[in-house]
DSSP file (Angstrom, degrees, kcal/mol; ACC not computed):
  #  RESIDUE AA STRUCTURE BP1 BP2  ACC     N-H-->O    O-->H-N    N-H-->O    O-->H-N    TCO  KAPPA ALPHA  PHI   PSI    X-CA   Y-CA   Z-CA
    1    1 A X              0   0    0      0, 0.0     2,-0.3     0, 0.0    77,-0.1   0.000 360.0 360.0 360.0 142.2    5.4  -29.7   -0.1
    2    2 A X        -     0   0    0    108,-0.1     2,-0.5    25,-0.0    82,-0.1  -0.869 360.0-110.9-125.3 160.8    7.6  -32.1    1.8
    3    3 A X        -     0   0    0     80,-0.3     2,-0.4    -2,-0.3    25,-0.1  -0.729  47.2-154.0 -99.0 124.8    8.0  -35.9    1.6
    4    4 A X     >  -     0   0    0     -2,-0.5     4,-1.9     1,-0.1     5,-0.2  -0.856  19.6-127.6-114.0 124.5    6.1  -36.7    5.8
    5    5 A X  H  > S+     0   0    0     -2,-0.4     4,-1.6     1,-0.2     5,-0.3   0.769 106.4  58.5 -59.2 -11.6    7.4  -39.8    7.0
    6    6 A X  H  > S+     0   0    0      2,-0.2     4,-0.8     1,-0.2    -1,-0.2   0.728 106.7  43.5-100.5 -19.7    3.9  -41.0    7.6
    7    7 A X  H  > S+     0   0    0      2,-0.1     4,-1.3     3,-0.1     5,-0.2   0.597 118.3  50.3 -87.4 -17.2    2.6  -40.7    3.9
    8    8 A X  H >X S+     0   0    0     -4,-1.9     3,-1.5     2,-0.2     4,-1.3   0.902 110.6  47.9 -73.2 -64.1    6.2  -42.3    2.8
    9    9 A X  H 3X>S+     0   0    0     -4,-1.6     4,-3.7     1,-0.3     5,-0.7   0.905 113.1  44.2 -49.6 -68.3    5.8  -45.1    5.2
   10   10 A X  H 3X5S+     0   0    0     -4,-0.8     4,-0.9    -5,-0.3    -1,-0.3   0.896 114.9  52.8 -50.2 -30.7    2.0  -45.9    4.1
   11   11 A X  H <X5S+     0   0    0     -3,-1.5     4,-2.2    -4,-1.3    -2,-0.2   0.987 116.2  42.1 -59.9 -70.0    3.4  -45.5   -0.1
   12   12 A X  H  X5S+     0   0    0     -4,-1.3     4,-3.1     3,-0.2    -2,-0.2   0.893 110.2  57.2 -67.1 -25.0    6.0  -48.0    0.9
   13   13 A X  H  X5S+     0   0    0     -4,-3.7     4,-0.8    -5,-0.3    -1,-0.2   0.866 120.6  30.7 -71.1 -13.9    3.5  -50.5    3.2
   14   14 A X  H ><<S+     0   0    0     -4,-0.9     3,-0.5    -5,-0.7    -1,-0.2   0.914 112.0  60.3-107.8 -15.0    1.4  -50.9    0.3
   15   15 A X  H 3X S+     0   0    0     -4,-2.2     4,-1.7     1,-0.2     3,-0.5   0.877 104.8  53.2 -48.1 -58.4    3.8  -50.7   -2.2
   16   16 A X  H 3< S+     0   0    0     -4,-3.1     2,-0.8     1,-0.2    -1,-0.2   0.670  95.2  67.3 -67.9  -5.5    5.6  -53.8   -0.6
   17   17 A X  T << S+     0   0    0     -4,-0.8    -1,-0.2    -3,-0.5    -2,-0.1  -0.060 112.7  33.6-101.0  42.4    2.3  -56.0   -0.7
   18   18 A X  T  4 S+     0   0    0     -2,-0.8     2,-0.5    -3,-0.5    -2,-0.2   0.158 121.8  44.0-146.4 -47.5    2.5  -56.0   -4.8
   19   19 A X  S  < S-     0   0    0     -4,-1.7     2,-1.1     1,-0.1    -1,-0.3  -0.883  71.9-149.6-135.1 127.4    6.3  -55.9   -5.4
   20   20 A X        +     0   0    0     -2,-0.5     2,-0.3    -3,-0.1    -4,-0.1  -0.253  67.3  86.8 -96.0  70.8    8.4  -58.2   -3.3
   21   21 A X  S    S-     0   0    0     -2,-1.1     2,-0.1    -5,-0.2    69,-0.1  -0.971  85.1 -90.8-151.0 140.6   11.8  -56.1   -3.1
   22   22 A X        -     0   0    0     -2,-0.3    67,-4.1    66,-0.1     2,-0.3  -0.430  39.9-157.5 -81.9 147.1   12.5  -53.3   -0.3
   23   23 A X  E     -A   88   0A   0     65,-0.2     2,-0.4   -11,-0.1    65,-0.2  -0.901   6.4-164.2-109.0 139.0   11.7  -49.9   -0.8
   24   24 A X  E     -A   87   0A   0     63,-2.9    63,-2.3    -2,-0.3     2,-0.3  -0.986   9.8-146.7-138.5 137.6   12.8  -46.9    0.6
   25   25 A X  E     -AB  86  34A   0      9,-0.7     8,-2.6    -2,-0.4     9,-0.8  -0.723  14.7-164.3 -66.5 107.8   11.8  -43.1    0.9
   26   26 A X  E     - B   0  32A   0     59,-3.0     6,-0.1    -2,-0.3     5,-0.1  -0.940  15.1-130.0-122.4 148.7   14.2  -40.4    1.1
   27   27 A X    >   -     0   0    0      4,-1.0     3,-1.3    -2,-0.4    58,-0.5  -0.232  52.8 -89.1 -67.6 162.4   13.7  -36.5    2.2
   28   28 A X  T 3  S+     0   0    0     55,-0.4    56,-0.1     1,-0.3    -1,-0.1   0.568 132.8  57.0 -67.8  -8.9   15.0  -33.9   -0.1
   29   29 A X  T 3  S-     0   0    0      2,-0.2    -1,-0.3    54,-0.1    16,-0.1   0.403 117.1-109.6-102.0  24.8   18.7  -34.4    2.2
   30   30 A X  S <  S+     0   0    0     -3,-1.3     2,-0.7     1,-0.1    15,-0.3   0.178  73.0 136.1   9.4  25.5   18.8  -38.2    1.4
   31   31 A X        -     0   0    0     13,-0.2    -4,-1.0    17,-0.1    13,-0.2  -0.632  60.0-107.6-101.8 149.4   18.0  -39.6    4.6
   32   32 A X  E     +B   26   0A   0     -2,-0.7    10,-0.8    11,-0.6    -6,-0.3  -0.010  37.7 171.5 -49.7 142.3   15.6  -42.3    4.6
   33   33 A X  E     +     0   0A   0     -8,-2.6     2,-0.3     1,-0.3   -24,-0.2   0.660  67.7  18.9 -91.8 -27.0   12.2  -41.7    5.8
   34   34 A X  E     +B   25   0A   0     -9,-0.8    -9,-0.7   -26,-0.1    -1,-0.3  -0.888  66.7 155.0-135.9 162.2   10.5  -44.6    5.1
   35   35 A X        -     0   0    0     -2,-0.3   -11,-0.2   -11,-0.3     3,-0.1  -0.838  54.8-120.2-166.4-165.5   11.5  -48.0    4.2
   36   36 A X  S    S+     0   0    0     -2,-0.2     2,-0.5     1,-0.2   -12,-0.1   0.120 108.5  68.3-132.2 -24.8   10.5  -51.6    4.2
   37   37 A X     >  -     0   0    0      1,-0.2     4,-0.5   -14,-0.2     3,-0.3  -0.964  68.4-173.3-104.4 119.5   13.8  -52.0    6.6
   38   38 A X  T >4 S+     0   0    0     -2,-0.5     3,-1.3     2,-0.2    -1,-0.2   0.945  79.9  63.2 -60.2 -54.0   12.8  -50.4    9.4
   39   39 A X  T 34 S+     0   0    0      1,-0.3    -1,-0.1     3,-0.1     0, 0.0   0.528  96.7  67.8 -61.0  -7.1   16.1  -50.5   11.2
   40   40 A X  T >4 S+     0   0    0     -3,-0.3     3,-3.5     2,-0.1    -1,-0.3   0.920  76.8 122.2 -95.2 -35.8   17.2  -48.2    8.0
   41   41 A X  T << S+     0   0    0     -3,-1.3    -8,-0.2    -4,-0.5    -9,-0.1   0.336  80.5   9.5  21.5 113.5   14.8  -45.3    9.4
   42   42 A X  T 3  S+     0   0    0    -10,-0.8    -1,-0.3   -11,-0.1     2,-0.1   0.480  98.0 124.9  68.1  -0.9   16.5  -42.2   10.0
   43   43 A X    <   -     0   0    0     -3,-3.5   -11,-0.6     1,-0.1     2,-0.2  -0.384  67.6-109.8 -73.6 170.6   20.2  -43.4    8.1
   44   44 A X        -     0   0    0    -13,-0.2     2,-0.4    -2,-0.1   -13,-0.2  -0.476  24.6-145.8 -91.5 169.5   21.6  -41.1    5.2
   45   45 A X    >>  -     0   0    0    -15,-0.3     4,-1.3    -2,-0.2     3,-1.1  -0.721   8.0-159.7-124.7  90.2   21.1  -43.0    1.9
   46   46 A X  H 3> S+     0   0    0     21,-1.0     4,-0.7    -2,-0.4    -1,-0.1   0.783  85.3  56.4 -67.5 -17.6   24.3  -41.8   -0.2
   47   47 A X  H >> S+     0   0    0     20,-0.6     4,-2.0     1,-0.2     3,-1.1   0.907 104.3  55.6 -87.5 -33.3   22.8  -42.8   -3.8
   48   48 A X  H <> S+     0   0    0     -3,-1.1     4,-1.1     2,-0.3    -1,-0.2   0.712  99.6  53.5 -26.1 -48.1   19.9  -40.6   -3.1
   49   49 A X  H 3X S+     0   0    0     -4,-1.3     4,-1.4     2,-0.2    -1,-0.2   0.775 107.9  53.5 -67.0 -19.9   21.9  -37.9   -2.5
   50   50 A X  H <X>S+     0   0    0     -3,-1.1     4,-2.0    -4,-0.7     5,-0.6   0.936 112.9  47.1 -80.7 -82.2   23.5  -38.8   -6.2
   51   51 A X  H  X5S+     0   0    0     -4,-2.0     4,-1.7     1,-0.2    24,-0.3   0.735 110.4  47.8 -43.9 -29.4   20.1  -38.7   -7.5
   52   52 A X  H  <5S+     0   0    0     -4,-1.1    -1,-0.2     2,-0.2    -2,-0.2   0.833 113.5  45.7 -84.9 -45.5   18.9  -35.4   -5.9
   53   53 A X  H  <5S+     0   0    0     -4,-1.4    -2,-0.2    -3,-0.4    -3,-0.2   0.723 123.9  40.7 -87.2 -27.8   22.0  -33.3   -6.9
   54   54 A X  H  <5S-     0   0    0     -4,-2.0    -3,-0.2     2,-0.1    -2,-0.2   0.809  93.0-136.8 -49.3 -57.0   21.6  -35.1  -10.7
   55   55 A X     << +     0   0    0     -4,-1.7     2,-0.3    -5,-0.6    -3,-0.1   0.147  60.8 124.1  95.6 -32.1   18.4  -35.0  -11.1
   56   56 A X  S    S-     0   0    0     -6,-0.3     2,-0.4    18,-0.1    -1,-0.2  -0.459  71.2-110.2 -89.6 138.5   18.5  -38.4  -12.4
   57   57 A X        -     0   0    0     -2,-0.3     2,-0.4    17,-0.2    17,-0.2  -0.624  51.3-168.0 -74.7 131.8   17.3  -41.8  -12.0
   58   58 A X  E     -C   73   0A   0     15,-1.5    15,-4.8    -2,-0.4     2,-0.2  -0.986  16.3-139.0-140.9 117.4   20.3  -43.1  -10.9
   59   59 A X  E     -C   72   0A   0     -2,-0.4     2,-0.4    13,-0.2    13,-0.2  -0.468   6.2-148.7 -89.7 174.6   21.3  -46.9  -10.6
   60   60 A X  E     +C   71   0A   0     11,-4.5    11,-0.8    30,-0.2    32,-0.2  -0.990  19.8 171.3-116.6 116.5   23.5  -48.7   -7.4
   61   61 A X        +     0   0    0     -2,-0.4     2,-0.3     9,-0.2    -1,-0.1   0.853  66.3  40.8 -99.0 -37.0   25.4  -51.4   -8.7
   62   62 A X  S    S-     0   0    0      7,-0.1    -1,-0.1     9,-0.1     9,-0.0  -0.616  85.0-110.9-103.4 154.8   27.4  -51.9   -5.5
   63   63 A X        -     0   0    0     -2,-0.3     6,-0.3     6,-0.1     3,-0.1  -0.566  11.8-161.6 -73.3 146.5   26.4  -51.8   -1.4
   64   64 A X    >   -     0   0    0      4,-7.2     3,-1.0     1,-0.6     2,-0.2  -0.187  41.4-113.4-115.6  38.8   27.7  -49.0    0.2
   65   65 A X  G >  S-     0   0    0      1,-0.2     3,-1.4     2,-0.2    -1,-0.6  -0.502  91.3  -6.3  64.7-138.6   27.1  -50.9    3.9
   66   66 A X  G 3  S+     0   0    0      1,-0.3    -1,-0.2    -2,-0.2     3,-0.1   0.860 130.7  66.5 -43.5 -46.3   24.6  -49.1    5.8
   67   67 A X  G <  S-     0   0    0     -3,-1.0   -21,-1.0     1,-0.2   -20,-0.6   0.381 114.2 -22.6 -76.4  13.0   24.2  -46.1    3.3
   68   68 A X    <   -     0   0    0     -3,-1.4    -4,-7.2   -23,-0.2    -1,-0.2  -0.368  49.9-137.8 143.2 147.0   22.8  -47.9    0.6
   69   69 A X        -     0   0    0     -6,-0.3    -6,-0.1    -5,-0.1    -7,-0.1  -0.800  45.1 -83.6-123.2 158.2   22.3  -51.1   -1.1
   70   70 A X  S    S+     0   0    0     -2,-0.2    20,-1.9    19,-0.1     2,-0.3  -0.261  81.5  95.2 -72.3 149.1   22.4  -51.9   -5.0
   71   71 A X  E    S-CD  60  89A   0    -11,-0.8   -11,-4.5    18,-0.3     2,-0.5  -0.964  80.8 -64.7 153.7-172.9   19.3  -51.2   -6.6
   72   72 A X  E     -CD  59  88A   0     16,-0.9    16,-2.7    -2,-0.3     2,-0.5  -0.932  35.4-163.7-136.6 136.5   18.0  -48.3   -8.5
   73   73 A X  E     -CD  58  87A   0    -15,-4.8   -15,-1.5    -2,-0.5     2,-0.4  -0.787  10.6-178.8-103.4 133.3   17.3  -44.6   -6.8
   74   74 A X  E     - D   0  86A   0     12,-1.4    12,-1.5    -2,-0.5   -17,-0.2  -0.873  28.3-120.5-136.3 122.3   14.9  -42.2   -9.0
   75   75 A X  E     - D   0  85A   0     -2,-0.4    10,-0.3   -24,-0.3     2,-0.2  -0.354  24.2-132.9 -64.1 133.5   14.1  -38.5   -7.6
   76   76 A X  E     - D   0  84A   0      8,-1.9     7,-1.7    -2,-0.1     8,-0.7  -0.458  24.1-149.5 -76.0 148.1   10.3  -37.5   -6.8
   77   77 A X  E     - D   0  82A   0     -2,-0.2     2,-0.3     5,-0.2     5,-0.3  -0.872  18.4-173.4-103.3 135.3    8.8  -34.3   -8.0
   78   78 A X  S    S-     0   0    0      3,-4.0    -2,-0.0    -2,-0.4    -1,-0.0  -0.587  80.9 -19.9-159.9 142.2    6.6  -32.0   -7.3
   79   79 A X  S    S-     0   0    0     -2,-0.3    -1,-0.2     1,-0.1     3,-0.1   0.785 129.7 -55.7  78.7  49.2    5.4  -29.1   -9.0
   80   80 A X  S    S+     0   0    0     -3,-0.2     2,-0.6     1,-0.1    -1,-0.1   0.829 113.3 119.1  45.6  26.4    9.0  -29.7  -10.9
   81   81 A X  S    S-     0   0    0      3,-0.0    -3,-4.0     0, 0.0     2,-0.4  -0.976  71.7-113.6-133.5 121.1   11.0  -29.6   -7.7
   82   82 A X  E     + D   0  77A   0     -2,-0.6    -5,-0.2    -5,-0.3     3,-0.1  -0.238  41.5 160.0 -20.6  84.5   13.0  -32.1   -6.2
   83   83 A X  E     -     0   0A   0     -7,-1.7   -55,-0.4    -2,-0.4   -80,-0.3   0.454  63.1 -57.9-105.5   1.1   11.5  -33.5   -2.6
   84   84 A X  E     - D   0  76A   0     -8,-0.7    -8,-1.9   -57,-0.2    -1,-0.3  -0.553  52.1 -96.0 154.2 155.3   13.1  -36.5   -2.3
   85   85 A X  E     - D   0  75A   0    -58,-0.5   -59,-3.0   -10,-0.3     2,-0.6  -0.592  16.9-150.4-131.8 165.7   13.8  -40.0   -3.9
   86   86 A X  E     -AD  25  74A   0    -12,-1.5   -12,-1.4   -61,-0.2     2,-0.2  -0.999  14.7-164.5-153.8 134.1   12.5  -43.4   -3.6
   87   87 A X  E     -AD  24  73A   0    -63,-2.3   -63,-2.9    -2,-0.6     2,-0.6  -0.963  16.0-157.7-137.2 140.9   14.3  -46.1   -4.1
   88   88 A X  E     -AD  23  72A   0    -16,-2.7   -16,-0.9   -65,-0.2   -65,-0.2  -0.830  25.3-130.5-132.3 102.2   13.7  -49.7   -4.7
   89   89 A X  E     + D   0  71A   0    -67,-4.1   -18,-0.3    -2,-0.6   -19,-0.1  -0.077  58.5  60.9 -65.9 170.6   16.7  -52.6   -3.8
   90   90 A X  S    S-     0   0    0    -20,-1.9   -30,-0.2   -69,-0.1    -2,-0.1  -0.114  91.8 -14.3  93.6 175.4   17.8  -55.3   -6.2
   91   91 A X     >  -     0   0    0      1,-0.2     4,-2.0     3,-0.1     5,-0.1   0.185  51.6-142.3 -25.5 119.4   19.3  -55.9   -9.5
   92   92 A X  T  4 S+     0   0    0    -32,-0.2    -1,-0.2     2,-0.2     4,-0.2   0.869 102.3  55.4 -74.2  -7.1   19.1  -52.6  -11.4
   93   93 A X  T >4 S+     0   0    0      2,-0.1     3,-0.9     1,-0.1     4,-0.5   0.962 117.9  35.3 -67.1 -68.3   18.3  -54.8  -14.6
   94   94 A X  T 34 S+     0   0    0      1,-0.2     2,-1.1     2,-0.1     3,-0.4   0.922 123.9  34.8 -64.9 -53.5   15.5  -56.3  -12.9
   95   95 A X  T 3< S+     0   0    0     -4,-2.0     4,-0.4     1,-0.2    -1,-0.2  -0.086  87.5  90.7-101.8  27.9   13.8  -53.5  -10.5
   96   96 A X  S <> S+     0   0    0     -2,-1.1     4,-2.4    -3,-0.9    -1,-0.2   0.831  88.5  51.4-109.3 -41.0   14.4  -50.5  -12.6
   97   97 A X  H  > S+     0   0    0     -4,-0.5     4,-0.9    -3,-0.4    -2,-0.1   0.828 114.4  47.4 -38.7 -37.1   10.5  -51.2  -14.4
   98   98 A X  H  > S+     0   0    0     -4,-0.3     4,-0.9     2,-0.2    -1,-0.2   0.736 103.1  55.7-108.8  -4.7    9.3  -51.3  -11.2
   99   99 A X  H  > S+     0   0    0     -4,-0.4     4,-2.5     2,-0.2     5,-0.2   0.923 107.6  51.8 -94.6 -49.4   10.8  -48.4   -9.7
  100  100 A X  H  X S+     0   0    0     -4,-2.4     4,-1.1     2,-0.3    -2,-0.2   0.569 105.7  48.9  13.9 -62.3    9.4  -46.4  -12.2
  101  101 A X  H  X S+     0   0    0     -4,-0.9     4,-1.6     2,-0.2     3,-0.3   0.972 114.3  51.6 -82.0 -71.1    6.0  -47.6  -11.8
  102  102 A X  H  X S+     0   0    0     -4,-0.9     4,-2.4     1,-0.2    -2,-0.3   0.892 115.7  42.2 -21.0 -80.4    6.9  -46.9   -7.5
  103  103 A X  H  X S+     0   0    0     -4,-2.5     4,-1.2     2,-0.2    -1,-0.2   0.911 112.4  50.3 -63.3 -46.8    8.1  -43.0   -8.4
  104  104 A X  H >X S+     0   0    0     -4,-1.1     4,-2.9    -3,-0.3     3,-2.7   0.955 121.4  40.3 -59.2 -68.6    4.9  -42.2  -11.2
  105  105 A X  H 3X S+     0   0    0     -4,-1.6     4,-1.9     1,-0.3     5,-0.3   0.817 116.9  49.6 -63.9 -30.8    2.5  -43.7   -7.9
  106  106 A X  H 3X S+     0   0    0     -4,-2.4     4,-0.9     2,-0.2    -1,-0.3   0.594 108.3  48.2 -35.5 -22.9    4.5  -41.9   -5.5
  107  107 A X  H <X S+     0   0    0     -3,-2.7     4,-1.1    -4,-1.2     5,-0.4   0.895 118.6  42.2-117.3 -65.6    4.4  -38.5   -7.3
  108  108 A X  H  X S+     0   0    0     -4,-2.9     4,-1.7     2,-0.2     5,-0.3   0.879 113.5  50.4 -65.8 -28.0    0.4  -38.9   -7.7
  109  109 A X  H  X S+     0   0    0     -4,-1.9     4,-4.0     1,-0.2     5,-0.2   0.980 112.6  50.2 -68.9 -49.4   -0.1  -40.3   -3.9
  110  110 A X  H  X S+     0   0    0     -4,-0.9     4,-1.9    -5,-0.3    -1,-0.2   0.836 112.6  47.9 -34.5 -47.4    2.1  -37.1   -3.0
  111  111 A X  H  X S+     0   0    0     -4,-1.1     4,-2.0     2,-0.2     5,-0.2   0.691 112.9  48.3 -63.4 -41.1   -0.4  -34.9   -5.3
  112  112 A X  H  X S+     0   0    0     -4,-1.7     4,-3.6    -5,-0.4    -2,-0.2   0.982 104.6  52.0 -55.3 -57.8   -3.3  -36.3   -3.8
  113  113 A X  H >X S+     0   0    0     -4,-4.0     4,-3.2    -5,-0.3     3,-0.6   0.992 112.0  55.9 -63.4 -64.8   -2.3  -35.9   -0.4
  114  114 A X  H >< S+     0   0    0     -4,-1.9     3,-1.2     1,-0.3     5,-0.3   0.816 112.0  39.0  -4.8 -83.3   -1.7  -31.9   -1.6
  115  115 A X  H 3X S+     0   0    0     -4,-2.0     4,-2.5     1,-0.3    -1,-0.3   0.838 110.0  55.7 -68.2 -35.1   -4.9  -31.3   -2.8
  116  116 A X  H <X S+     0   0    0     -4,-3.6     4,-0.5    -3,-0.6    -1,-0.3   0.884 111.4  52.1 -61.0 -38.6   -6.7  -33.2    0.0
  117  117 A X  H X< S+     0   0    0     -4,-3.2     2,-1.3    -3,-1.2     3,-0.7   0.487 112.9  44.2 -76.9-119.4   -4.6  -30.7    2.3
  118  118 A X  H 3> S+     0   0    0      1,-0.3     4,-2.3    -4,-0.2    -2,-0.2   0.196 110.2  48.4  -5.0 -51.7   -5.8  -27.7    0.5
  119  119 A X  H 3X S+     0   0    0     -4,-2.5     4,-0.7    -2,-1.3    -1,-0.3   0.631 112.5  51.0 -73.0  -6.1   -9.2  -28.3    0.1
  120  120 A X  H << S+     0   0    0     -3,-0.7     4,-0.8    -4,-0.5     5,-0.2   0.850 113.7  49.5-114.3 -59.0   -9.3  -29.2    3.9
  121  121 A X  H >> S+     0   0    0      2,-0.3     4,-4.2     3,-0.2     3,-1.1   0.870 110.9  43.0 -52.6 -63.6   -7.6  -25.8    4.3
  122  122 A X  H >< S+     0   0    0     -4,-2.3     2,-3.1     1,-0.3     3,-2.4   0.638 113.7  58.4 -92.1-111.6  -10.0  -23.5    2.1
  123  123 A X  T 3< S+     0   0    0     -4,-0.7     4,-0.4     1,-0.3    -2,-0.3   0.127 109.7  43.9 -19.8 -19.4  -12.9  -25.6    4.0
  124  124 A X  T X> S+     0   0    0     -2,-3.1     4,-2.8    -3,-1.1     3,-0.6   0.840 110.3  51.2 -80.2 -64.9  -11.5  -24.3    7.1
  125  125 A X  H <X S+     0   0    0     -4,-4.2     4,-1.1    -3,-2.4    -2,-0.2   0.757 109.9  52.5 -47.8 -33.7  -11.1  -21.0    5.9
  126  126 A X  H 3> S+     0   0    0      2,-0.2     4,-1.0    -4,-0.2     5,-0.3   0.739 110.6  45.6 -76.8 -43.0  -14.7  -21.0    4.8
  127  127 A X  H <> S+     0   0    0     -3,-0.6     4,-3.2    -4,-0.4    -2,-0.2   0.958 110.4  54.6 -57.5 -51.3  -16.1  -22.1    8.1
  128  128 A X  H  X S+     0   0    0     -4,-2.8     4,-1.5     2,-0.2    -2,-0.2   0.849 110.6  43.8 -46.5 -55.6  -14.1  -19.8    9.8
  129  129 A X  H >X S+     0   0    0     -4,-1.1     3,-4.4     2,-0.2     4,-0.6   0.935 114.4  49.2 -61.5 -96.9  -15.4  -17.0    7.7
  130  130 A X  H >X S+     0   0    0     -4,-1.0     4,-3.2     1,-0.3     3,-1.4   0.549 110.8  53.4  17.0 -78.6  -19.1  -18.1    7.9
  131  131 A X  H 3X S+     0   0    0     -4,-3.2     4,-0.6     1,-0.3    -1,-0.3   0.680 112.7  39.1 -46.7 -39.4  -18.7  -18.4   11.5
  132  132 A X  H << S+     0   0    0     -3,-4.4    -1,-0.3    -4,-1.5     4,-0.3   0.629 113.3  55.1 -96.8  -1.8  -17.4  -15.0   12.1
  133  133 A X  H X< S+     0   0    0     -3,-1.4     3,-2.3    -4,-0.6    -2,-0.2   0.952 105.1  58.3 -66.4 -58.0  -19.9  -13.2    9.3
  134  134 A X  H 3< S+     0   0    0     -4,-3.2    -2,-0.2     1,-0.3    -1,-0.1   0.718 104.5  52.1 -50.2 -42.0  -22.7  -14.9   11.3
  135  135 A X  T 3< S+     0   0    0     -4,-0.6    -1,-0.3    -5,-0.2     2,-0.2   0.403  70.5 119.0 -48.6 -21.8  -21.4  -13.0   14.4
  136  136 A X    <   +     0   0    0     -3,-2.3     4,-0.1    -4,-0.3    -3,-0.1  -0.435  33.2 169.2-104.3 101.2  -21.5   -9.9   13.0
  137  137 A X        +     0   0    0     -2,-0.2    -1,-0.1     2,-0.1     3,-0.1   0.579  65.6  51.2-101.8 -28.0  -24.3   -7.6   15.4
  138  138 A X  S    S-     0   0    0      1,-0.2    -2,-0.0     2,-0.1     5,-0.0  -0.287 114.6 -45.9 -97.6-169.0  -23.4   -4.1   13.9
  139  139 A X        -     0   0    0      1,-0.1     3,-0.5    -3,-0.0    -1,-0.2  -0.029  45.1-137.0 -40.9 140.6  -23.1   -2.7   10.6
  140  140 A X  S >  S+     0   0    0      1,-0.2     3,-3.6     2,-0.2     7,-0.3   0.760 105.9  75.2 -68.3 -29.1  -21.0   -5.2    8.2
  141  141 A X  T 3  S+     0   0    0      1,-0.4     3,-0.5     2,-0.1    -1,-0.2   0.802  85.9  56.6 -71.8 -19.8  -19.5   -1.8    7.3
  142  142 A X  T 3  S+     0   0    0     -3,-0.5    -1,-0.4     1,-0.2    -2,-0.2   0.610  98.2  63.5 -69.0  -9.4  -17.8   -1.9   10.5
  143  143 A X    X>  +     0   0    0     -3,-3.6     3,-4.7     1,-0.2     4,-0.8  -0.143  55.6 158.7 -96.9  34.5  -16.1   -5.4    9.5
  144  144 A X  H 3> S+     0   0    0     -3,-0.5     4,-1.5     1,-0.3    -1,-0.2   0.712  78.8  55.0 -45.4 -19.4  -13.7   -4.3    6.3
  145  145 A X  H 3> S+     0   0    0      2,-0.2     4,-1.1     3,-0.2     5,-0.3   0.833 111.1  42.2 -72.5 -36.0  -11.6   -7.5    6.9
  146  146 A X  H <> S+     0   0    0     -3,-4.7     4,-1.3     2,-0.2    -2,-0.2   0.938 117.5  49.8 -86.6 -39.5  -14.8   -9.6    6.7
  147  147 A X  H >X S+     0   0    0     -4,-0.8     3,-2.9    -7,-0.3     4,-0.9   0.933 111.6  46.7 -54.3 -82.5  -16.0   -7.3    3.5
  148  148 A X  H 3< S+     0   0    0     -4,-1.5    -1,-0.2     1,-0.3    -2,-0.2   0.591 116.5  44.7 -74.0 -16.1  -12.8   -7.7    1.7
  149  149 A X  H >< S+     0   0    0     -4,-1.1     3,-1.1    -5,-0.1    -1,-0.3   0.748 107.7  54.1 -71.4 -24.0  -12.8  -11.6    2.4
  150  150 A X  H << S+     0   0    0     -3,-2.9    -2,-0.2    -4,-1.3    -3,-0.2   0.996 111.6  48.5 -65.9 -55.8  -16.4  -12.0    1.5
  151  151 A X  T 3<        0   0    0     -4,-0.9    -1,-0.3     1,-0.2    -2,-0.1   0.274 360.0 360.0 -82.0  26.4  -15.1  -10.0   -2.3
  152  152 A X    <         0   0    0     -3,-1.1    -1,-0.2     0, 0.0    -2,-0.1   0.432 360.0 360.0-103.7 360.0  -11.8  -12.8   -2.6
């Protein structure tokens, strides 16, 4: 599973309309995917990268210019591998609660989205099968691909 800019960005638009500090998404090579800054879209995030090779929730005490601002970075999981970190700017004293809170619902929206692709997937598969069983003029014995799906 991979961090899709289009599930980060919707985790950070509703994420900012609760907690008023910018957030940003990073892919498992730290550059941002999602943010709250648009214009930060597609930069590397160097504390991310700190956090990904760690492992670790990892604060920023200083700006690094473009590449990151002070604040506190914490890597997402899933299935116990490292995809990618989300990070949440300001005081790491103040925001570090609230990034927390930001990784736990990231790491279930991430899970969600999973299983909503899988079950979409084996519904597919199912149709598919159906569809070609149903077709099926001769003997079934002539179909062993369709027997040996029918016994999975």
């Amino acid at each position: 599973m991979r961090l899709e800019p289009a599930l980060g960005q919707s985790i950070v638009d509703r994420m900012m309309q609760a907690i008023p500090y910018n957030i940003n998404i990073m892919n498992e090579h730290g550059y941002i995917i999602a943010s709250g800054d648009k214009s930060r879209i597609n930069t590397l995030h160097v504390g991310s990268l700190d956090s990904i090779k760690s492992g670790q929730t990892l604060p920023m005490l200083h700006s690094h210019g473009n590449h990151g601002q002070p604040g506190v970075n914490m890597p997402v999981k899933f299935k116990k591998k490292i995809i990618g970190v989300v990070g949440i700017t300001g005081d790491p004293n103040t925001v570090t609660r609230l990034a927390s809170l930001l990784k736990v619902a990231t790491e279930l929206l991430i899970s969600q989205s999973y299983n909503n692709q899988m079950r979409e997937k084996h519904k597919n598969r199912l149709n598919r099968f159906l569809y070609q069983w149903l077709e099926v003029t001769d003997d079934i014995k002539n179909h062993p691909d369709l027997v040996s799906e029918a016994a999975s």
